[in-house]
C-alpha positions, 0 to 999 in steps of 0.5 A: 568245170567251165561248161557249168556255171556254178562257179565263177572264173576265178573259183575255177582258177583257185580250184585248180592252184591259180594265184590270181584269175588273170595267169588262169585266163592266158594260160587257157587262151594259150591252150584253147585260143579263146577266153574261159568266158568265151568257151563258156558260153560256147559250150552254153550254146552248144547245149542249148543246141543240143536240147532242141534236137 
């Protein structure tokens, strides 16, 4: 879900049973060391990469 932006963090978070974007936001920093904002334009970056191979 985050490696489109089509919908928001905090769509994503009531999508996926999240009360509040903030709990969504630690509970993916624990899983992933980084915030959904970042691995989102991580990803962006990578496919952008990818596309200009």
């Amino acid at each position: 879900m985050l490696a489109t932006p089509d919908s928001s963090i905090s769509q994503i978070a009531c999508q996926l049973g999240y009360t509040d974007p903030a709990h969504f936001t630690r509970a993916f920093m624990a899983w992933k060391g980084m915030s959904p904002r970042a691995w989102r334009l991580a990803c962006a970056t990578l496919q952008s990469d990818a596309a200009r191979m």
